[in-house]
Every structure is written in structure tokens, then in C-alpha cells.
KOLKOLFI-119196 format. One record per residue (C-alpha): residue number from 1; residue in one letter; chain; x, y, z. Coordinates in steps of 0.2 Angstrom, whole numbers, plus 5000, padded with zeros to 4 digits. Layout:
BEGIN
REC pos code unit east north   up
REC NUM    a    A    X     Y    Z
...
//
This chain:
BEGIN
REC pos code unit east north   up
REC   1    x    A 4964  4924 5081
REC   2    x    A 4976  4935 5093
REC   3    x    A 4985  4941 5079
REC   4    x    A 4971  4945 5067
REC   5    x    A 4963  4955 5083
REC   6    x    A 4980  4964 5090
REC   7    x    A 4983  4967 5068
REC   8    x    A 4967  4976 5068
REC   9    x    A 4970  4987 5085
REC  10    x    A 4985  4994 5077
REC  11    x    A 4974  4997 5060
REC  12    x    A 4961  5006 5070
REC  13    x    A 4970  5017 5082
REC  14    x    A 4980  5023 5066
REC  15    x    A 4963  5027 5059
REC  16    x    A 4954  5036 5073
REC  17    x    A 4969  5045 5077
REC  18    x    A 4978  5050 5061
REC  19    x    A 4968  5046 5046
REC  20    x    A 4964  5063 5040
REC  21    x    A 4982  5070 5039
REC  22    x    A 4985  5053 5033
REC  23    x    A 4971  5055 5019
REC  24    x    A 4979  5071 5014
REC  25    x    A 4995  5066 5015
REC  26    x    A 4991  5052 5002
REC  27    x    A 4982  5065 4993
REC  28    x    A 4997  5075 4992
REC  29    x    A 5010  5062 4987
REC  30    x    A 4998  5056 4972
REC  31    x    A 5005  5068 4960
REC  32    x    A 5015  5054 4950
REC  33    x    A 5015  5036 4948
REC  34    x    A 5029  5033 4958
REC  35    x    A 5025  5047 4972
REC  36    x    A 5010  5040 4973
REC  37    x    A 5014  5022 4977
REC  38    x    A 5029  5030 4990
REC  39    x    A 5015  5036 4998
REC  40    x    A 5002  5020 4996
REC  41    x    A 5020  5011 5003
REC  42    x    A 5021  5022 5020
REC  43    x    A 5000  5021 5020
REC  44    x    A 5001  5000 5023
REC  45    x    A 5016  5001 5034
REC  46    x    A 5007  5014 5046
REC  47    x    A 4989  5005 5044
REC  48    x    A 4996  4988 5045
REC  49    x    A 4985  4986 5029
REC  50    x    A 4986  4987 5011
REC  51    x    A 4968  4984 5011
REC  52    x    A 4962  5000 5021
REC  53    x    A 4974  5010 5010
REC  54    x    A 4963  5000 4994
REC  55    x    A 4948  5009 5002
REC  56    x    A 4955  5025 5004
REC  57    x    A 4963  5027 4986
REC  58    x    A 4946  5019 4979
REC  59    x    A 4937  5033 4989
REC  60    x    A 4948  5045 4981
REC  61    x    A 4945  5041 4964
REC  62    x    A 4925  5039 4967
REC  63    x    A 4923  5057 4973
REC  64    x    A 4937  5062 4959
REC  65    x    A 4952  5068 4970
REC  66    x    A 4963  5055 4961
REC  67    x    A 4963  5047 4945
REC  68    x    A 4961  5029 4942
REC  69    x    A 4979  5025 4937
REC  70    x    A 4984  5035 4952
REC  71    x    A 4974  5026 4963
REC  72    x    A 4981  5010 4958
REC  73    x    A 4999  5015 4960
REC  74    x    A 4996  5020 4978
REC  75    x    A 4988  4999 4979
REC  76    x    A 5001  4993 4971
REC  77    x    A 5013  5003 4983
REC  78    x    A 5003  4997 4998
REC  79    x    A 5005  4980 4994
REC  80    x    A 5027  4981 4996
REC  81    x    A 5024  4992 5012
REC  82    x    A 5013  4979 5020
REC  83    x    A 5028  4966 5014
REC  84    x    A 5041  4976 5022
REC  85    x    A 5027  4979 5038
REC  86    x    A 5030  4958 5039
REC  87    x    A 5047  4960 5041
REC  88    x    A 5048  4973 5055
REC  89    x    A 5033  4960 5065
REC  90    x    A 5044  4945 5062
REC  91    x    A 5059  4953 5070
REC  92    x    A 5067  4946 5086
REC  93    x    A 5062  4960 5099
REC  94    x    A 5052  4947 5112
REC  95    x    A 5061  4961 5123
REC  96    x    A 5050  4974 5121
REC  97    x    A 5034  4966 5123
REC  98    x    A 5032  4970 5142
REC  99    x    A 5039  4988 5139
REC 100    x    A 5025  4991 5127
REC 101    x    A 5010  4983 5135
REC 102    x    A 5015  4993 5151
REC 103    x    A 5017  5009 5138
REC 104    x    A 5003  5004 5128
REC 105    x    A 4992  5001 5141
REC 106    x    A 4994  5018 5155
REC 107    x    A 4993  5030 5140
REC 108    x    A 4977  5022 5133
REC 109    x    A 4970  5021 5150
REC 110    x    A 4978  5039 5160
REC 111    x    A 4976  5050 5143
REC 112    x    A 4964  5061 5140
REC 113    x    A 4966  5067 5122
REC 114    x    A 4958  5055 5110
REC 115    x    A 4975  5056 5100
REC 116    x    A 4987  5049 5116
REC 117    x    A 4972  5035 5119
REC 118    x    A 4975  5028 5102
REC 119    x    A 4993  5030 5102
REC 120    x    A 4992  5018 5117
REC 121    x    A 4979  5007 5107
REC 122    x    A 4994  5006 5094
REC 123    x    A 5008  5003 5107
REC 124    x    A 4994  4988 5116
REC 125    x    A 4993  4980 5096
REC 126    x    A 5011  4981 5093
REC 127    x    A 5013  4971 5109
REC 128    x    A 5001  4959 5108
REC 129    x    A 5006  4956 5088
REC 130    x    A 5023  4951 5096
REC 131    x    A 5015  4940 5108
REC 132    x    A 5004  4930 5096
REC 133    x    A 5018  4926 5086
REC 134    x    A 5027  4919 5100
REC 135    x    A 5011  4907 5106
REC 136    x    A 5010  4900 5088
REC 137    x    A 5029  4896 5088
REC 138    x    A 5028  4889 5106
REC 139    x    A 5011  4880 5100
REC 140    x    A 5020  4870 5084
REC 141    x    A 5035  4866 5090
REC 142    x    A 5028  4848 5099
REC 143    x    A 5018  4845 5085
REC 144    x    A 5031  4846 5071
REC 145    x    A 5036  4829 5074
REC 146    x    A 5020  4821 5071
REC 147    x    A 5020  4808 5060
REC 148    x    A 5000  4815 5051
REC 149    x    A 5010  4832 5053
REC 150    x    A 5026  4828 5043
REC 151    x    A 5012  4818 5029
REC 152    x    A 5003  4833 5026
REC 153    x    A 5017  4842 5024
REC 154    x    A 5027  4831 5013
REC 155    x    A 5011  4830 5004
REC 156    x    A 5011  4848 5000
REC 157    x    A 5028  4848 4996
REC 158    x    A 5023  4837 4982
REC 159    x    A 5012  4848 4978
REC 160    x    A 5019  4866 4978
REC 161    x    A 5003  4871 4967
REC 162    x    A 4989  4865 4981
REC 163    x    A 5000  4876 4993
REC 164    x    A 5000  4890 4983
REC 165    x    A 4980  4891 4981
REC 166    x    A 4979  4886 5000
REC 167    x    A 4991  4900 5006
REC 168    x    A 4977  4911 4994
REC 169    x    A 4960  4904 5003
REC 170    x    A 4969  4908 5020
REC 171    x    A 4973  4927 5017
REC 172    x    A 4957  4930 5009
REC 173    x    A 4947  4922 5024
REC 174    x    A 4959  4929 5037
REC 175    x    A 4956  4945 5027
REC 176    x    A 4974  4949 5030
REC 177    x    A 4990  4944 5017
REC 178    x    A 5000  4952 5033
REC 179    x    A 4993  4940 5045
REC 180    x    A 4994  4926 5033
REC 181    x    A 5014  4926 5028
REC 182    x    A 5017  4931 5049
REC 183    x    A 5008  4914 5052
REC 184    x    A 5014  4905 5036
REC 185    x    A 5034  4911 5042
REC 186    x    A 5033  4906 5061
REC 187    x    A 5027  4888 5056
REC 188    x    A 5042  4889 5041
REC 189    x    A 5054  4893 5056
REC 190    x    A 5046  4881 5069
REC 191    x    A 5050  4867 5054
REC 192    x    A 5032  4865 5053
REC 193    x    A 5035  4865 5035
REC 194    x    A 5048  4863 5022
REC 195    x    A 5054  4880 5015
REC 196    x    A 5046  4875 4997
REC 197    x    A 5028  4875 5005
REC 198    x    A 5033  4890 5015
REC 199    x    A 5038  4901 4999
REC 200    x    A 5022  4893 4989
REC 201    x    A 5010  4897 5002
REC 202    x    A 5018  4916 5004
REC 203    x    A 5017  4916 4987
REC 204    x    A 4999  4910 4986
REC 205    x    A 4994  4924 5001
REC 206    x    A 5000  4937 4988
REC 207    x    A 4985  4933 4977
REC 208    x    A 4972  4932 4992
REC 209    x    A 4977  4947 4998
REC 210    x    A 4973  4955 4982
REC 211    x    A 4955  4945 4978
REC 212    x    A 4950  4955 4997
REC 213    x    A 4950  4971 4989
REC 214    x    A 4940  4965 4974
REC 215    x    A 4925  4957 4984
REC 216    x    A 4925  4972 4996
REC 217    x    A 4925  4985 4979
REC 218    x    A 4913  4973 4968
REC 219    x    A 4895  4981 4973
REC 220    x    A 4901  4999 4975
REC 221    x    A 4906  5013 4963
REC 222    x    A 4917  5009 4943
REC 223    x    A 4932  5017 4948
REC 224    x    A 4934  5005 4963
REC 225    x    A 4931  4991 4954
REC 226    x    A 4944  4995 4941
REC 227    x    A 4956  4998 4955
REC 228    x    A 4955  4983 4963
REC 229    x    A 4956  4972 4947
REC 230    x    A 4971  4980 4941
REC 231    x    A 4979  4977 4955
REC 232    x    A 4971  4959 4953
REC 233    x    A 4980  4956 4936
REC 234    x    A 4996  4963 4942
REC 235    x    A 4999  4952 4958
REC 236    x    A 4989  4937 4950
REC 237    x    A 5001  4938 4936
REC 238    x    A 5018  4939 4947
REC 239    x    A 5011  4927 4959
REC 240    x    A 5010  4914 4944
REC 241    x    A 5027  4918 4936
REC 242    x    A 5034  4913 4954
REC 243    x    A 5026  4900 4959
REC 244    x    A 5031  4891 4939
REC 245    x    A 5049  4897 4946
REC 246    x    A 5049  4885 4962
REC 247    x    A 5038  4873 4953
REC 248    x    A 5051  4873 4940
REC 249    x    A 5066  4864 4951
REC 250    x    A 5074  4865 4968
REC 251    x    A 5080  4882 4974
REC 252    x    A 5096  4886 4984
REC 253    x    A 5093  4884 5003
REC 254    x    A 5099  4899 5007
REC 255    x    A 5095  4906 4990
REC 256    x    A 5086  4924 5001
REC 257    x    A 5091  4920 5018
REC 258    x    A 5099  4908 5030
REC 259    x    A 5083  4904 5041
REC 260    x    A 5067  4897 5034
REC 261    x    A 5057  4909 5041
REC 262    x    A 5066  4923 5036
REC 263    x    A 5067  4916 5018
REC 264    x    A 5045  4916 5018
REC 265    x    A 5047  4936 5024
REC 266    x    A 5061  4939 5010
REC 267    x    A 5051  4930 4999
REC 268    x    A 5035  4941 5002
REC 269    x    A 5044  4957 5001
REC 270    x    A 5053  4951 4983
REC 271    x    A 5035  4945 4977
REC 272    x    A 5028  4965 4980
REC 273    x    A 5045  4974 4975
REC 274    x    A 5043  4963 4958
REC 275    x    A 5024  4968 4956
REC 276    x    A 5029  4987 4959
REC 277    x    A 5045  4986 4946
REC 278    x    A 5035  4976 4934
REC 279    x    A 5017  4984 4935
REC 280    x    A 5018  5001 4939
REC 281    x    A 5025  5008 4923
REC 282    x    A 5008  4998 4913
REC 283    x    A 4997  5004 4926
REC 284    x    A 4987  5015 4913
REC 285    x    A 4988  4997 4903
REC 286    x    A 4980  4987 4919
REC 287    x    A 4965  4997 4920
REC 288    x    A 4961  4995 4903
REC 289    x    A 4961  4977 4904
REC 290    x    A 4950  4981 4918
REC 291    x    A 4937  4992 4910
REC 292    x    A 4935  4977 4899
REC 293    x    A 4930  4966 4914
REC 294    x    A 4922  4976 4924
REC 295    x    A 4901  4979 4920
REC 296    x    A 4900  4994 4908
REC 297    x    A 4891  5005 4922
REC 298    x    A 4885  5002 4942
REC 299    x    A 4870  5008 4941
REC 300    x    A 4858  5011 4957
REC 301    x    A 4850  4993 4952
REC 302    x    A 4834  4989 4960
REC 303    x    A 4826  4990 4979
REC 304    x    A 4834  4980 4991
REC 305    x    A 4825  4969 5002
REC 306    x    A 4815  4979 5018
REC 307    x    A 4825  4975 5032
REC 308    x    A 4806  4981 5042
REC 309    x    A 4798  4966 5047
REC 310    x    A 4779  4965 5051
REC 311    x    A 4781  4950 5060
REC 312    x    A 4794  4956 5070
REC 313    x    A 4782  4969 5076
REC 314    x    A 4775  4958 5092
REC 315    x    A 4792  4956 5100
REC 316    x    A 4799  4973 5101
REC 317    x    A 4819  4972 5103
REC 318    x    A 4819  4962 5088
REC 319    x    A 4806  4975 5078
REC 320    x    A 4822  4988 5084
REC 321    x    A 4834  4978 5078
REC 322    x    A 4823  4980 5063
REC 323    x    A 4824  4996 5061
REC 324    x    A 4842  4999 5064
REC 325    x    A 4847  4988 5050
REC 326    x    A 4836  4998 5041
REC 327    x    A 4844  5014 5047
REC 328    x    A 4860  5006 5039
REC 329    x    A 4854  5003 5023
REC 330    x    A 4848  5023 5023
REC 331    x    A 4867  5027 5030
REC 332    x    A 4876  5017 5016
REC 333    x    A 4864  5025 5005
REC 334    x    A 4868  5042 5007
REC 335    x    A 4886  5038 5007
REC 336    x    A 4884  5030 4990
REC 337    x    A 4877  5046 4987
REC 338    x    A 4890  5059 4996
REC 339    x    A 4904  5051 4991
REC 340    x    A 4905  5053 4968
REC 341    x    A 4893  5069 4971
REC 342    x    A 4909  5081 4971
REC 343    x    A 4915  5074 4953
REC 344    x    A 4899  5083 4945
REC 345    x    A 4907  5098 4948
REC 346    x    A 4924  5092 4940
REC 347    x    A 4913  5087 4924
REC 348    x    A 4894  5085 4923
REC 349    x    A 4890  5065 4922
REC 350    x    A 4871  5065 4917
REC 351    x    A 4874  5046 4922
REC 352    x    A 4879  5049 4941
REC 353    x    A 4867  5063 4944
REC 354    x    A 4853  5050 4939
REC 355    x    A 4861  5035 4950
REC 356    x    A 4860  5051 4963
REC 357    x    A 4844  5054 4960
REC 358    x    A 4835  5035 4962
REC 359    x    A 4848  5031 4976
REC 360    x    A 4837  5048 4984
REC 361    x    A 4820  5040 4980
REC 362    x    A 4826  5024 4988
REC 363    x    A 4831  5034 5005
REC 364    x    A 4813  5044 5004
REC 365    x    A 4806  5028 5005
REC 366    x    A 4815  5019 5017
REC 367    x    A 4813  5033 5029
REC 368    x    A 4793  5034 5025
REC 369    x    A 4792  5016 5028
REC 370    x    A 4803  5016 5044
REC 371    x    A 4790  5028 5051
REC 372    x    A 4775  5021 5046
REC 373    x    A 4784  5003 5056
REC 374    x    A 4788  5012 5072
REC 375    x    A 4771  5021 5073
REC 376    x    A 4764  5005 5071
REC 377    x    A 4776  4997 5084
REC 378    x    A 4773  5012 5095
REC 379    x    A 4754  5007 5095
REC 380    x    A 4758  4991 5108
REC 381    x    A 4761  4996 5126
REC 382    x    A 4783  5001 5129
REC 383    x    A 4794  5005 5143
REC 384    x    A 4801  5019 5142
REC 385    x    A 4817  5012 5136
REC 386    x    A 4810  5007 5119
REC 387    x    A 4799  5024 5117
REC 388    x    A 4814  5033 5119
REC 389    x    A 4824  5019 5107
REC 390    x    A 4809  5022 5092
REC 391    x    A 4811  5041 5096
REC 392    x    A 4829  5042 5093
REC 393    x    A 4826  5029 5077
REC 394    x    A 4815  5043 5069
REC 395    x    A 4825  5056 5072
REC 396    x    A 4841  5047 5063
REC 397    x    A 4830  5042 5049
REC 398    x    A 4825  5061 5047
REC 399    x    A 4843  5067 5047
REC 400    x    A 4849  5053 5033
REC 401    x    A 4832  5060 5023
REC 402    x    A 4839  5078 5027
REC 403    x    A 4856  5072 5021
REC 404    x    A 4850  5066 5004
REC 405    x    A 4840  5080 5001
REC 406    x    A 4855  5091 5002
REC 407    x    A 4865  5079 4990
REC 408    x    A 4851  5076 4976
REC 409    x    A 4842  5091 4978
REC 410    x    A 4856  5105 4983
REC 411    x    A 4872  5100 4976
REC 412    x    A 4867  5090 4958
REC 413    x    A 4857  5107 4957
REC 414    x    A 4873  5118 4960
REC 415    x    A 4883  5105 4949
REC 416    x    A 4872  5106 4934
REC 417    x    A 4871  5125 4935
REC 418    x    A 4889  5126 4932
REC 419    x    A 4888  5114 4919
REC 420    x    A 4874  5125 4911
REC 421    x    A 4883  5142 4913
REC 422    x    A 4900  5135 4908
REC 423    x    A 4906  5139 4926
REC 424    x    A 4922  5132 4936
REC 425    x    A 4928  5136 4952
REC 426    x    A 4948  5142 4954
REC 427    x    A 4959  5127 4956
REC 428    x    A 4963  5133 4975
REC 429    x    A 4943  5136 4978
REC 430    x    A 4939  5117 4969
REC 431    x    A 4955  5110 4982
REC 432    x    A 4947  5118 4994
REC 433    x    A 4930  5109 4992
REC 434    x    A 4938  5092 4989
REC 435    x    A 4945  5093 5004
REC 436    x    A 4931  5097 5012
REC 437    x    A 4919  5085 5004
REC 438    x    A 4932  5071 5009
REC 439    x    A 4932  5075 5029
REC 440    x    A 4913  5076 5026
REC 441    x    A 4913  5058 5019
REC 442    x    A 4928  5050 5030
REC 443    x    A 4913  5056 5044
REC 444    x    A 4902  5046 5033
REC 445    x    A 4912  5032 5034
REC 446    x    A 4913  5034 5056
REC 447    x    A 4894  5036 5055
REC 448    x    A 4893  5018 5048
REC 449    x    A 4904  5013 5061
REC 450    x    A 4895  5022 5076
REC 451    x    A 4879  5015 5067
REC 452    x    A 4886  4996 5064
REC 453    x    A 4895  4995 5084
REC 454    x    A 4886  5007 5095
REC 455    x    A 4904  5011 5101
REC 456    x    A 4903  5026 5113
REC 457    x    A 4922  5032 5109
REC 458    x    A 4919  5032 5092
REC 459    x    A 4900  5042 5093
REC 460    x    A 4912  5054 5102
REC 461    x    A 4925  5056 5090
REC 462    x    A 4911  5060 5078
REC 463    x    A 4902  5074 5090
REC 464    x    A 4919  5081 5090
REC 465    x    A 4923  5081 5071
REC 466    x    A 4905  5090 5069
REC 467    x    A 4913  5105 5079
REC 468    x    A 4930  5104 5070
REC 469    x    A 4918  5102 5053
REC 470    x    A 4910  5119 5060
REC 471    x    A 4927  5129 5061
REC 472    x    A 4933  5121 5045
REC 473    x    A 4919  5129 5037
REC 474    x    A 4920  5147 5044
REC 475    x    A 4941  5145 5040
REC 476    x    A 4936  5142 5020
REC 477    x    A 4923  5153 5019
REC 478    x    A 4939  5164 5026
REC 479    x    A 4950  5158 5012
REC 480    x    A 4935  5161 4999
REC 481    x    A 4933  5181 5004
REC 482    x    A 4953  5184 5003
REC 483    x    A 4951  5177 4986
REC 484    x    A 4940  5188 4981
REC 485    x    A 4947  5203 4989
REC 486    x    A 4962  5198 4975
REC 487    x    A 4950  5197 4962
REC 488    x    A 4952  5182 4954
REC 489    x    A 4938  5180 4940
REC 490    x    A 4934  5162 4945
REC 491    x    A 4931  5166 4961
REC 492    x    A 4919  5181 4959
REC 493    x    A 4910  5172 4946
REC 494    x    A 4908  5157 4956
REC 495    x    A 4907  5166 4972
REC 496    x    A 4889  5162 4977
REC 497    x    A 4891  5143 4971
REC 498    x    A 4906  5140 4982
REC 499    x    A 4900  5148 4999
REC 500    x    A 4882  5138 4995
REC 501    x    A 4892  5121 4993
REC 502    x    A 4903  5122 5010
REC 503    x    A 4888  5127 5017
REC 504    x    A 4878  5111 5012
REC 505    x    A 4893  5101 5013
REC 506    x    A 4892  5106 5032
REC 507    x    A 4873  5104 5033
REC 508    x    A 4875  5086 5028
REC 509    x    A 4890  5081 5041
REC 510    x    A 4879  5089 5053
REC 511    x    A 4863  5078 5050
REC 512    x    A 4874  5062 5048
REC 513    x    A 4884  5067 5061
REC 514    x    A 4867  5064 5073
REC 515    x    A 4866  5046 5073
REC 516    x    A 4882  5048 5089
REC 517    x    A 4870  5061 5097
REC 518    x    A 4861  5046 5108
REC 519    x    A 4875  5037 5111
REC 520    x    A 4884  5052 5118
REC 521    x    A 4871  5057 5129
REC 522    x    A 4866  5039 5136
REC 523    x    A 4887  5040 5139
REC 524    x    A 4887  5060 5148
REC 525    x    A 4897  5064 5135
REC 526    x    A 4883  5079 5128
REC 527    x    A 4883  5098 5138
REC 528    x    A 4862  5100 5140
REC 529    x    A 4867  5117 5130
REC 530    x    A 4881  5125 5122
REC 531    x    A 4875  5143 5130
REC 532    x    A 4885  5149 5145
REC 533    x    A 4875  5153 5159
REC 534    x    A 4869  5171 5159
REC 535    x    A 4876  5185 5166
REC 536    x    A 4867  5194 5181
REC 537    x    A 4864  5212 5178
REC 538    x    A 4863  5224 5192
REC 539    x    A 4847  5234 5193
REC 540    x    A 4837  5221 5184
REC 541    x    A 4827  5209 5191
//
């Protein structure tokens, strides 16, 4: 459980610190196949995840920043720089662990920039990563001569296959192929097992870690579904070409390194160098064969189930807790929504403007209803805690109705005008709004958060990006009037499209942005106004 936890430490301080210049920096790097899963490679080994970088390349080919084929490439890129991620955990630098938790700690606790905090959240998580790999070996080491021990594990050495799909049940229910082969190698070098179930169970953790992706891709958007399957086929097919290998006959004991647990680590790096040697080049040729298993189209698909309650309505923390699940479904919603909006102006998609369009309906409702709910819960006598809770629950319902407005209304409007006049922006003026629109959405993605935890550092962070979001603006619109001034003819003719779209695009970070708003203020983190106080002036009273 330590190393799952101090995993995802490191995987969220990299996020909350440098996930937009990482975003772009993926971005960048995905002009080729092989740039592309460079890029994907570094992602994993700073995220400690190939997963987040599955999400990330997924979102990228949703809102249409990134192809398909290059989306999958930065997967399948991810996958090896997790591998070699395992390597650099699994080294013998015990030493450093009270140098980095002493680090770790004073800059996460003394700093006052948000960046130097999670630099110290990421020293804390290397640390303790360290540390729960050294409590497993201490904790199997007594029980490796223990006659139900040794059974089991000459039971699985008879039967490389049920280790195999054992190693891919763990690392899809711990979530994490990285955790999995760390856990897998310390028992290999503890003598837990014998190096045979080591390698079958590293190489059945390959495969788990690729089914995560797929169940967390499943309900959303076609291009993430495609993406996760071909990377699916591509390490479900390598996993089962090397698990035939050792099933095959006995290997060499030192056939990739002299210590068992090295040999698991080795292992699980050749497993990942093999998928990007092998698959990378037949990309295009994996998302094919995906496209014929995916559903033809992922549509908006019915109503959900009302998270509002009526019977809850007599017991009024759970009636809240009511509405702030609804308030989630309304947030995901207008994500759903946010996120492919900025491909109808790449190439009008009557299709996706329709999903955009119901998925609109469903948030009008949701907030009508979740109105109707608190003014009925509103009718029994509250403390002023709750009043204060329903109030704020309207007023984030009214933002994420504001939101979707802009996005069905505004933007599939603008879209479809273009579409209708033959219109396109400049390549540097459609740049310039997908990256945009993609910090918009990444603070989509932190209002869910804020939504989900109610974490105050994170409700901070997102008061923040609206200011930056604010100056990001005025700096395009900026770029847009220089272009101009050049007279490029795609600019001029597009001129009052492109300033109307950063302006919506800005409109909608703000009102999703407000779900932080009563966090922050409960925390003092809010000025009562952002007006300095007047001057006096002399003679006037």
C-alpha cells in the first residue's frame, strides 16, 4: 500500500507542478512516430506512469491536437520509459533515503511557491518508494522458507501460464505495472520465488498494465478507445510471444542478469523495448484492427441515473452529498463537451456537434433539477452551514450551465459558420487556439479534482490558473493584432471568429474555474476584492 501511495505522490506533484510545459512539450515531440514515443518514453519516467501519459495522449487526440497513430506511439513509448522508471526504483541507493525525506520534507513544508511544494512532494515520494521496497524485502525474507510458501511457489513454477495471468490481475487491480514488477522483483530477490515465476509474472504485469488504460478509455470519446486497444494488441501480443518463450524450455540463469531480481527488471525493460521495435512501425495497422473492435460511434447514450434523491431530502448532509454527486455528473459533462469541441473547427463533424448538443440538454436538466432539489431542501429549517452549503451548490451548478452554454451554443455556432463560409484560421492563429483550449480543459480536468477531494491546495492552484488563464488571453489576442498588422489573409478573414473564440474559451475556464471559489474562501485563501484601496484626494471630502 506504501508503494502504491508514495507511486502516486510522485505522479501528482509532477502534475500539479509541471504538467502544462509537460503537455506541450509532448505536444511538440509528436511530430513523428518515433519523436513521439521519445517523448511518451521521458512522459512515464517523469509521471512515474504510463497510464497518466495514456490520458494525456488520449486527450490530445480527442480535442484533435494529435492523430491517433501519434497518440499511440507516445503509449507505446510510455510503456518502455515506465520499464526503465523500474530500474532506476529498484537500484541500491538505501543511502539516500534520509537525505531525501529530510529534503523532501523542509521544501514541501518552508516553500511558498506552489512549484518548490511539489518539488518536495516528489523528493517525499522518491523517499518513501525507497522505503516500501525495503519493508517488503525485510517482510519476505522469514517467510521464504515456509513450507505453504515454497508449495505455492513450486506450484506456479509448474505453471508458468497461471503466473502469467496472476502477474496481469495484480497490475490491473494495483493500477500500476510499475508497482507491480517493483513488488514482483523484490520477492524474486528475497527468493520468494524462483526466477521462472519472476519473469512470468513480470511478463503477465505487462498485459495488466495495458487492460488499465482500456477500462479507464471504454466509456469516453472513439479516439481514446482506439488508442488504448492498440496498445492492447501490441503488448497483448509480445506478452504472449514471451511467455510461449519460457514456457518453451528452461532459460540460462544468468541469461539477462546475475541477480534474480535484476533479471525481473531486465526482463520488463526487454518486454517494452520489444513492443516499441516490433509495433511502432505497424502503428497505423494497430488502430485499424482497433476500429474494427471498437463500437462504430460513442454517442451521448441515454440519461444517467439522478444522483438527487427525494428520500435523502429529510436528512440534510446526505441530501448534500446528493447534490455534489450531482454537481460531478454536470462537471464530467461539460468536460465531455469541452474537450472534442475544438476539432469542429479542424473539420466540421455534424456527428460530434450533435453528441454536443444532447450532452447540453442533459446539463440544462441536471442543473433545473438540482434547483428545484435544494429549494425543496431549503424549505426544512438549516444552520447556517448548510444554507451557505445549498447556496454555493447553486451557484456551481449555474457556472457548469454557463459553461455549456458557451460550448453548444457559442463555439459549435462559430464552428459551423466557418464550415459554412469555407473559413480556416492561419496555422499559427489554429496553434494558438489548441493550446489554449488544451490549458482550458487540463483546468477541466483540476476542476473534477477540486470537485471529487475538496482539497484546498488544489482549489488554489485552480484560482491561480484563472488569473494566469486571464493573461494568457490578453497575450494571444496580442499575437492575433501583430498578425494582422502583417496582413495575413487568414487572419483578417478570420479575425472576428478568432478573438470571439479565446474569448469564450476564457469565459468557460472562468465559470468552471468557480467550483475552487468556496473552498478558497473557507481556507482565507480569497482577497474580499481585487480593487486597491482608493486614493484620498486633497480638497474633497
Amino acid at each position: 500500500m506504501l508503494l502504491l501511495w508514495s507511486v502516486r505522490l510522485i505522479r501528482t506533484g509532477v502534475e500539479r507542478a509541471f504538467m502544462p510545459q509537460l503537455k506541450r512539450s509532448l505536444k511538440n515531440l509528436s511530430d513523428n512516430r518515433l519523436s513521439a514515443a521519445a517523448g511518451g518514453m521521458l512522459a512515464a519516467m517523469v509521471l512515474q506512469s504510463s497510464t497518466a501519459v495514456a490520458l494525456v495522449g488520449s486527450g490530445f487526440a480527442i480535442s484533435g491536437l494529435l492523430g491517433t497513430t501519434a497518440a499511440l506511439a507516445l503509449l507505446l513509448g510510455a510503456d518502455l520509459g515506465s520499464a526503465l522508471m523500474a530500474q532506476v526504483l529498484f537500484l541500491p541507493v538505501q543511502a539516500l533515503v534520509p537525505f531525501a525525506l529530510i529534503a523532501g520534507g523542509g521544501t514541501f513544508f518552508k516553500a511558498r511557491g506552489r512549484k518548490a511544494k511539489q518539488i518536495g512532494r516528489i523528493l517525499i515520494g522518491f523517499a518513501l518508494v525507497l522505503v516500501s521496497l525495503s519493508m517488503i524485502r525485510t517482510a519476505t525474507a522469514p517467510i521464504s522458507g515456509n513450507e505453504i510458501v515454497q508449495s505455492i511457489a513450486a506450484y506456479f513454477q509448474a505453471d508458468l501460464l497461471s503466473a502469467y495471468v496472476i502477474g496481469a490481475l495484480l497490475a490491473w487491480a494495483m493500477h500500476s505495472s510499475l508497482a507491480a514488477v517493483l513488488v514482483f522483483a523484490t520477492f524474486a530477490a528475497t527468493g520468494l520465488i524462483a526466477a521462472p515465476v519472476a519473469a512470468a509474472l513480470v511478463i503477465g504485469a505487462n498485459l495488466g498494465g495495458a487492460l488499465v488504460p482500456v477500462v479507464l478509455l471504454w466509456s469516453g470519446d472513439r479516439p481514446g478507445q482506439l488508442i488504448a486497444l492498440g496498445n492492447l494488441f501490441a503488448r497483448g501480443g509480445t506478452t504472449l510471444v514471451f511467455i510461449a518463450i519460457l514456457m518453451s524450455g528452461p532459460l540460462p540463469s544468468t541469461w539477462l542478469a546475475v541477480l534474480t531480481g535484476q533479471q525481473a527488471i531486465a526482463l520488463h525493460i526487454l518486454v517494452n523495448v520489444a513492443v516499441v521495435v516490433f509495433a511502432l512501425p505497424f502503428a497505423t495497422a494497430l488502430i485499424a484492427a482497433a476500429e474494427r473492435v471498437a463500437p462504430a460511434k460513442n454517442m451521448a447514450g441515454g440519461d444517467a441515473l439522478s444522483a438527487l434523491d427525494p428520500s435523502a431530502l429529510d436528512h440534510t448532509p446526505l441530501a448534500l452529498a446528493c447534490t455534489q454527486r450531482e454537481l460531478l455528473r454536470m462537471a464530467e459533462t461539460v468536460q465531455s463537451m469541452l474537450v472534442p469541441v475544438m476539432q469542429l473547427f479542424r473539420a466540421w463533424d455534424g456527428d460530434t456537434a450533435r453528441v454536443i448538443a444532447i450532452r447540453e440538454d442533459h446539463v440544462d436538466r441536471m442543473h433545473f433539477e438540482t434547483k428545484i432539489y435544494v429549494s425543496k431542501l431549503r424549505e426544512s429549517a438549516l444552520d447556517s452551514i448548510a444554507e451557505k452549503a445549498t447556496l454555493d451548490v447553486i451557484a456551481i451548478a449555474n457556472s457548469f450551465e454557463e459553461a455549456a452554454d458557451r460550448i453548444a451554443v457559442n463555439l459549435t455556432a462559430l464552428a459551423k459558420k466557418m464550415r459554412d463560409e469555407a473559413m480556416v484560421f492561419s496555422d499559427e492563429g489554429l496553434s494558438d487556439l489548441a493550446v489554449f483550449h488544451d490549458q482550458v480543459a487540463t483546468n477541466g480536468q483540476l476542476a473534477l479534482r477540486v470537485l471529487t477531494t475538496g482539497d484546498a491546495e488544489a482549489a488554489r492552484q485552480l484560482v491561480e490558473e484563472k488569473d494566469r488563464i486571464r493573461i494568457e488571453e490578453q497575450r494571444l489576442q496580442e499575437r492575433h493584432l501583430k498578425r494582422l498588422q502583417e496582413g495575413g489573409p487568414a487572419s483578417i478573414e478570420t479575425t472576428n471568429i478568432h478573438q470571439e473564440v479565446l474569448r469564450l474559451l476564457k469565459q468557460i475556464n472562468a465559470a468552471i474555474s468557480y467550483v475552487a471559489y468556496p473552498i478558497a474562501e473557507e481556507t482565507g485563501d480569497l482577497l474580499e476584492s481585487r480593487l486597491a484601496r482608493p486614493r484620498r484626494i486633497v480638497g474633497l471630502q
